[in-house]
Structures are given as C-alpha cells and as structure tokens.
C-alpha positions as CSV (number, residue, x, y, z in Angstrom):
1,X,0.0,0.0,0.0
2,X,1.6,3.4,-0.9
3,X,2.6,5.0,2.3
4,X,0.0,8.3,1.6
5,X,-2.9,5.8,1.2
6,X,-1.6,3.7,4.6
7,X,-1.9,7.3,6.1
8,X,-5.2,8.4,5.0
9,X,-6.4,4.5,6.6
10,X,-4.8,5.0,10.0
11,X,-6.4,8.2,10.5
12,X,-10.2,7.6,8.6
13,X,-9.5,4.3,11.0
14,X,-8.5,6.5,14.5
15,X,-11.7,9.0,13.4
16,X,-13.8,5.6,13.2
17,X,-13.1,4.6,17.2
18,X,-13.1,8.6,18.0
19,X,-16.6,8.5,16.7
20,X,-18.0,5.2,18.4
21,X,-16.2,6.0,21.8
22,X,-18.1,9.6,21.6
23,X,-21.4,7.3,20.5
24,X,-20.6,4.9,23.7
25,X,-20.0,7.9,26.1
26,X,-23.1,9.8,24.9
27,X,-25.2,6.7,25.4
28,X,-23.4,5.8,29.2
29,X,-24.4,9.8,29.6
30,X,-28.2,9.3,29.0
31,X,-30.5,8.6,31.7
32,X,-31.9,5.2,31.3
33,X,-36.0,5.6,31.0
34,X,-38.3,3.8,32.8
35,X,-42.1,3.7,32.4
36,X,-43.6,2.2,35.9
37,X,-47.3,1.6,36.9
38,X,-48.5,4.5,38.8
39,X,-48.9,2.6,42.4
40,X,-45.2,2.6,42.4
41,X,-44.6,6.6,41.8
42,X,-43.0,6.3,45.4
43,X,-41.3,3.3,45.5
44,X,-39.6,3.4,41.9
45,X,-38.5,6.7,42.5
46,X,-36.3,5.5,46.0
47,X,-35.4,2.9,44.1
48,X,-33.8,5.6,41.2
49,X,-32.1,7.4,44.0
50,X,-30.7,4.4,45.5
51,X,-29.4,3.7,41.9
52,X,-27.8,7.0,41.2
53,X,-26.7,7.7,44.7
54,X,-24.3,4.4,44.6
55,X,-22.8,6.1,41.0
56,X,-24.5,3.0,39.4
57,X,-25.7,5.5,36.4
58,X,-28.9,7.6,35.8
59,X,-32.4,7.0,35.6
60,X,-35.5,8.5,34.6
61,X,-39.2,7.3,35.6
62,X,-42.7,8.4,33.8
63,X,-45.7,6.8,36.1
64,X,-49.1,6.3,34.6
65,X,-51.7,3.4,34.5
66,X,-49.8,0.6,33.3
67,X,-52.2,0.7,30.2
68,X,-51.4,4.2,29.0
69,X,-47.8,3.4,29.5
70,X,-47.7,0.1,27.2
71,X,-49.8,2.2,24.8
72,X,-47.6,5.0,24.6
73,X,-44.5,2.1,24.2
74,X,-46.4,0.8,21.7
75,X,-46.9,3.8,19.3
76,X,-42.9,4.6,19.7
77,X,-42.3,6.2,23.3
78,X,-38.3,5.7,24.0
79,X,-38.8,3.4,27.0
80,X,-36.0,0.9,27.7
81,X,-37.8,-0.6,30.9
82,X,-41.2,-1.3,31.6
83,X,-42.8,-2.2,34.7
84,X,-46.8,-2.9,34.8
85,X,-49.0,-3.7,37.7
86,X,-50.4,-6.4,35.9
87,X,-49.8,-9.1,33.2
88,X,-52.3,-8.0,31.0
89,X,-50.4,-5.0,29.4
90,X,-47.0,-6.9,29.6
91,X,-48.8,-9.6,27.5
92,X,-50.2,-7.1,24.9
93,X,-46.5,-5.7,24.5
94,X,-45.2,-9.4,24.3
95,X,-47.7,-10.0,21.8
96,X,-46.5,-7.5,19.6
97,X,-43.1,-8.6,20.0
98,X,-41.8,-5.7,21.5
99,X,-39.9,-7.1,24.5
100,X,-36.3,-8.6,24.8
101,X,-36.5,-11.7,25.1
102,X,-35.4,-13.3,28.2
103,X,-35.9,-10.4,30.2
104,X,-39.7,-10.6,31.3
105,X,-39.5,-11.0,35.2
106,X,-42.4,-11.6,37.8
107,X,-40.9,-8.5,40.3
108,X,-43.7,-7.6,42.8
109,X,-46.7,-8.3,44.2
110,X,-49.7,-6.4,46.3
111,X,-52.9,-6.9,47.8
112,X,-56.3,-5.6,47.2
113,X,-58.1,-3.0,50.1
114,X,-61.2,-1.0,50.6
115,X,-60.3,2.8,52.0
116,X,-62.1,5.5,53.5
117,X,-61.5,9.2,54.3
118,X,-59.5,9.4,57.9
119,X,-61.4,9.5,60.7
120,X,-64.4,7.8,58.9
121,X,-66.3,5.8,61.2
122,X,-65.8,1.8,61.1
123,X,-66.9,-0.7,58.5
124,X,-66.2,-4.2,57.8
125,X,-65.0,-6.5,57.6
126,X,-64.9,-7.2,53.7
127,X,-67.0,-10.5,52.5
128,X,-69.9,-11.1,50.5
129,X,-73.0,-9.7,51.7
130,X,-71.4,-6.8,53.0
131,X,-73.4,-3.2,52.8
132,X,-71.4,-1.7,50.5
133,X,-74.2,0.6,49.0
134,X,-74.9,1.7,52.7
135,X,-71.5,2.6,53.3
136,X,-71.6,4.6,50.4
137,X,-75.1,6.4,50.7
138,X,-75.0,9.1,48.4
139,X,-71.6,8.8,47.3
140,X,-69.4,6.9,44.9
141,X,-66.6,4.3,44.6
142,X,-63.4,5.2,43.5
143,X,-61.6,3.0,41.3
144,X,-59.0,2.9,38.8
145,X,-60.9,2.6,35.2
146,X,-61.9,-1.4,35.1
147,X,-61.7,-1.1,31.8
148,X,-58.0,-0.6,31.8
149,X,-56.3,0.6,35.0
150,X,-55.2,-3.4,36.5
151,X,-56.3,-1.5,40.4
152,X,-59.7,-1.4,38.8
153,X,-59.4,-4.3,37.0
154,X,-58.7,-6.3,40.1
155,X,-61.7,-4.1,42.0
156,X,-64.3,-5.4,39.5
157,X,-62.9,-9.0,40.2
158,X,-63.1,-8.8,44.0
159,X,-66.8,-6.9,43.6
160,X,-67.9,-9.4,41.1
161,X,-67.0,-12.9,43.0
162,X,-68.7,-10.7,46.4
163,X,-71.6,-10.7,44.7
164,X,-71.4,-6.5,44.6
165,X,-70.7,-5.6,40.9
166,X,-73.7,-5.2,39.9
167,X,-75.0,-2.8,42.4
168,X,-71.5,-0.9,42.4
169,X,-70.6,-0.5,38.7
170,X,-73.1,2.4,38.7
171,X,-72.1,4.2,41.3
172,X,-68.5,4.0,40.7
173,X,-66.1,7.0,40.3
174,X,-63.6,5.9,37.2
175,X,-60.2,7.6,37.7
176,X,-57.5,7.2,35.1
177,X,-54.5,5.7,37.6
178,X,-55.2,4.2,40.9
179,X,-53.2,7.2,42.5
180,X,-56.0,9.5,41.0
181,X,-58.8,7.0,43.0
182,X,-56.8,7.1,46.2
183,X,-56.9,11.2,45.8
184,X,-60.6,11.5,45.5
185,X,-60.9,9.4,48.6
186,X,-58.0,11.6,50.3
187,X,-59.9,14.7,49.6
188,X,-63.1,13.7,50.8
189,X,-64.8,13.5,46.8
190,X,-65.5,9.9,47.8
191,X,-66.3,8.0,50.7
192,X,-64.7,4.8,49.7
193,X,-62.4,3.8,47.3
194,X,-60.5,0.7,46.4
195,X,-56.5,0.8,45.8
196,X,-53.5,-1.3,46.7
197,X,-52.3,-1.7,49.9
198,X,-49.2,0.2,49.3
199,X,-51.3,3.1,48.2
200,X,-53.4,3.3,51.3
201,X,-49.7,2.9,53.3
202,X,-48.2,6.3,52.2
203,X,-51.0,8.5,53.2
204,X,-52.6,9.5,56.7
205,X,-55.5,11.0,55.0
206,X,-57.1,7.4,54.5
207,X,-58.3,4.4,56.8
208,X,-58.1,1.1,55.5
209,X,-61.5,-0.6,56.0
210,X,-60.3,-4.0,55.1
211,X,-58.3,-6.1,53.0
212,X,-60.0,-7.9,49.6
213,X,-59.3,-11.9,50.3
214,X,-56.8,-13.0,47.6
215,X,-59.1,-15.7,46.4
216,X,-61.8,-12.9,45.5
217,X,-59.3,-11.5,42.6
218,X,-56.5,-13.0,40.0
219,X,-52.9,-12.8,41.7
220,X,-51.8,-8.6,41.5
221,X,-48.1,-9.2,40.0
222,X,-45.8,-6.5,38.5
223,X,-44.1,-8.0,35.9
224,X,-40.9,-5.9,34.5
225,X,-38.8,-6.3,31.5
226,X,-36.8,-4.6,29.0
227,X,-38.2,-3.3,25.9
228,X,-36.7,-4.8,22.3
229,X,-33.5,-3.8,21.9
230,X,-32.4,-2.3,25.3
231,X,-30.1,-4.9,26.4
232,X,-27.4,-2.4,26.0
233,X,-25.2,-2.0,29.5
234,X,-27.0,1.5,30.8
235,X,-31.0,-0.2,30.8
236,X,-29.5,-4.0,31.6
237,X,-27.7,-2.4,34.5
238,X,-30.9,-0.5,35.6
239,X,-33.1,-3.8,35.1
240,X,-30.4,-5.8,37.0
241,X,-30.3,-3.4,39.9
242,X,-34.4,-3.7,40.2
243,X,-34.0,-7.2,40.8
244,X,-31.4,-6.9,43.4
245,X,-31.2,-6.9,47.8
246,X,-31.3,-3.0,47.6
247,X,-34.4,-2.3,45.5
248,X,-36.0,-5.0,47.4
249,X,-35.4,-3.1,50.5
250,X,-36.6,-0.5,48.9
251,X,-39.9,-2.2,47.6
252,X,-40.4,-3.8,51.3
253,X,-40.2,-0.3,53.0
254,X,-43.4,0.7,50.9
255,X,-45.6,-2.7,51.4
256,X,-44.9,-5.0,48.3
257,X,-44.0,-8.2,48.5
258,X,-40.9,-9.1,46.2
259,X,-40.9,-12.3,44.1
C-alpha cells in the first residue's frame, strides 16, 4: 500500500473509534427511561435514588396506569424498561413482539383494600353480603378505570366474586390511575375507594377498612422487563439493579412483597 494511502487509513480508522467512543459515552451519559405503573410513583422513584446515589448511572421514571404506559410504548415512546401492575399490558407488549427476550420477570406483588377518608367511622370487615351501598349512601366508589387501569381491573374481580358488581358498577367514580382513586378518597370526593395496599400505606388521609381476600381476585403481580433492543449496559444495568437486595429493600419499606 503506498505510504499516503496507509496514512489516510490510519487516520479515517482513529476517526472511526473517535466517533463510536463519543457514541458509547453519549449513550453511558443518558438517563436510562423507565415507564412504571403509577402505584409505584414512590417506591420506583427510592429505588432511582438508590441507583444513582451508589454512581451505578442515571435513571428517569414516567408513572401512569400501566395501560397508557404500554400504549404510549407501543406507538414509539423511547422506553427501555417497563414495569406494569399487571400481566395484562405486559402480554399485549409481548404479543406485539416488543420485548427482549429473556428479560420478562415476575418482580412484585400487592394486595387488594377498601379505604375511606381518615377519621371515617368503622366498616367491615370485607366479604360477600357486606353493605357496600350503605356505606356509600350518596356517594361513589373510587376506582382505577376497570376497563384498563389493573387497580380497577382487580376491583371489578373482587366486587364481582362478592356478589357486589352489579349494584357498584353504577355508582362508581372511574379515575384514570389508581393514584388518581386514592386522591378523590383523600380529599373527601369519595367515601370509599378501592386501591393497593401500598397506596393506602403512604398517606394518613385514609383508613383502611379491610383487605380484599386474595381468592376474590387473580394474583396482583408486576411484571418488569426490557423493551426490544435495550439490552445495552446503561437499561441491563438498571433492570439488573431492580431485581437486586437494595431495590428489594426498597420495595419492602413501601408494602410490596418481592418475588
């Protein structure tokens, strides 16, 4: 090879590794996004600061109902990790291909309960027959949306095998996330609502009237996984960390139980 031409190779080849080293860095550099069920808002977002505070990388989180989350991943959002409150929305991502493989893991688990406003006089306990219309008098129920939020999804389950549905589906309040049901019942909009046990847990402005038996509803699982094509080190590392002793601690602190 003439010694010009051997020149112009060494250097197109040194621009080559300048350019995928300044790719590489620029991609270590961006925050690693993370589209989480809305019942985890506080939770996932310890769970981020644990992350970043131990120089592990950076993270990002955009809560919503697990639904509007997979449909926003499913029109293009630029999620790399995905964790729902039920299977439902994982399957509907898996059936349009658009997980990595291998990476769909079972992560938490919650339970089902019936809240009040603080201070609200006692009820219960929560079986079939109960008065739930009397309880509610003039009010409403608020629910995540059964027709897409997995809180209200589950709700309709547990009112359904109680014998209740049918009396409650008219009277329910429908809120979008099952963060936006607990707030109508914090505020005093609703006199009973029905969230996850971790939801009731981070606020004094509710009473738990009772827990939902587990046998009323389908097992509440979060399922989490990586979206197709984000098995790259910054979103592996994230998913890895999710999975491990410290975000479990984390997780605990707030009421789930960790698979």
């Amino acid at each position: 090879m003439p010694l010009n031409k051997y020149f112009r190779f060494l250097a197109a080849l040194a621009l080559a590794c300048c350019l995928s080293l300044v790719s590489s860095l620029a991609l270590a550099a961006k925050p690693v996004m993370v589209f989480a069920a809305a019942s985890t808002t506080n939770a996932v977002s310890d769970a981020i600061k644990a992350y970043q505070a131990a120089g592990k990388g950076k993270a990002v989180a955009s809560f919503a109902s697990s639904s509007t989350l997979a449909k926003q991943i499913a029109h293009g959002a630029p999620a790399q990790v995905y964790l729902s409150a039920n299977e439902k929305w994982m399957n509907y991502l898996a059936e349009k291909k658009l997980l990595e493989p291998g990476t769909r893991v079972n992560l938490l688990g919650n339970r089902l309960v019936l809240i009040a406003p603080a201070g609200s006089k006692e009820r219960g306990p929560i079986k079939a027959g109960m008065p739930l219309m009397q309880w509610l008098g003039d009010g409403r129920l608020a629910v995540g949306d059964p027709d897409h939020v997995p809180a209200g999804m589950y709700a309709k389950q547990a009112l359904k095998s109680l014998g209740l549905w049918e009396k409650a589906e008219p009277r329910l309040a429908r809120a979008a996330n099952v963060r936006a049901a607990l707030a109508l019942v914090e505020r005093g909009e609703a006199p009973l609502g029905i969230v996850y046990s971790t939801d009731a847990a981070i606020t004094p402005k509710v009473t738990v009237v009772g827990v939902f038996p587990e046998s009323s509803h389908k097992p509440i699982v979060y399922p989490l996984a990586l979206l197709k094509g984000q098995a790259r080190p910054p979103a592996k590392a994230f998913w890895q960390f999710m999975q491990g002793d410290e975000a479990k601690s984390v997780f605990k602190k707030y009421g789930f139980s960790v698979r």
